[in-house]
N, C-alpha and C positions, 0 to 999 in steps of 0.2 A: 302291416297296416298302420295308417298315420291318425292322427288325429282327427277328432269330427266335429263337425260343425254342431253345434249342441243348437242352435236356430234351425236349421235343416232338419235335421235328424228329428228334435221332438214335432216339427209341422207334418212331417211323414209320419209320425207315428200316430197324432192327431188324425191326419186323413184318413189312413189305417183304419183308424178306430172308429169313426163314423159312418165308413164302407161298409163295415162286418154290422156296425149295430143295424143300418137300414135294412143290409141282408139279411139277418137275424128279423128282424121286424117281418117284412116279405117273407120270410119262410113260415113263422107264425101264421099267416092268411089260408095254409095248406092243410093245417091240424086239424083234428077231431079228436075228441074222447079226453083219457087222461092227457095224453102228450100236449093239448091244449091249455087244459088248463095249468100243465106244469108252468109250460112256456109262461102265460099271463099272468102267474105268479109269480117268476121270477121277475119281469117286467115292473112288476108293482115297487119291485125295490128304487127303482129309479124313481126322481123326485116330480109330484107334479102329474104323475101317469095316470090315465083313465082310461083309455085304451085305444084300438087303433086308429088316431084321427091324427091329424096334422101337428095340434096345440101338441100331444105327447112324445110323436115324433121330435117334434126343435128341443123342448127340453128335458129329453134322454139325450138329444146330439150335443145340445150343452155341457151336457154332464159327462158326455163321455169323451167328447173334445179336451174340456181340463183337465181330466184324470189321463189321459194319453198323452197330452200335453206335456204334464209334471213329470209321467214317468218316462216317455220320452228323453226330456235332458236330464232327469237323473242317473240313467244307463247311458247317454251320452258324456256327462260331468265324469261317471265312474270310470269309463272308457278309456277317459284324456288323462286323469290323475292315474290309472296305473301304468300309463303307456311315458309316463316322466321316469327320466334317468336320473341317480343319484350322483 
């Protein structure tokens, strides 16, 4: 395997990451009882969250954009640095 595009790679991991949250958000809609309110506690950790409306939605996708971002090319940078010959 060669090197990776560390631009690519973290945009994929970004889209990634904002597929699963809005799926995660959408499956919340299905809950009842405890498993609800687990789910919208966990939720709450995101910055900005009140619950399920639009405004919480963009900034959880914010939030989860940069942090899949960052670690995106950090496992990408990791990648390329141990794939170098001595």
């Amino acid at each position: 395997m060669g090197k990776l595009s560390v631009g690519k790679y973290a945009g994929l991991c970004m889209l990634g990451g904002i597929v699963a949250y809005t799926a995660c958000m959408a499956y919340g809609l299905f809950l009842t009882g405890k498993a609800a309110e687990l789910h919208l506690a966990l939720f709450q950790l995101f910055p900005l969250y009140t619950g399920m409306n639009f405004i919480s939605w963009f900034a959880g996708a914010i939030s989860v954009a940069v942090w899949s971002e960052i670690g995106g090319a950090y496992i990408a940078w990791m990648h390329n640095v141990s794939m170098q010959k001595n």
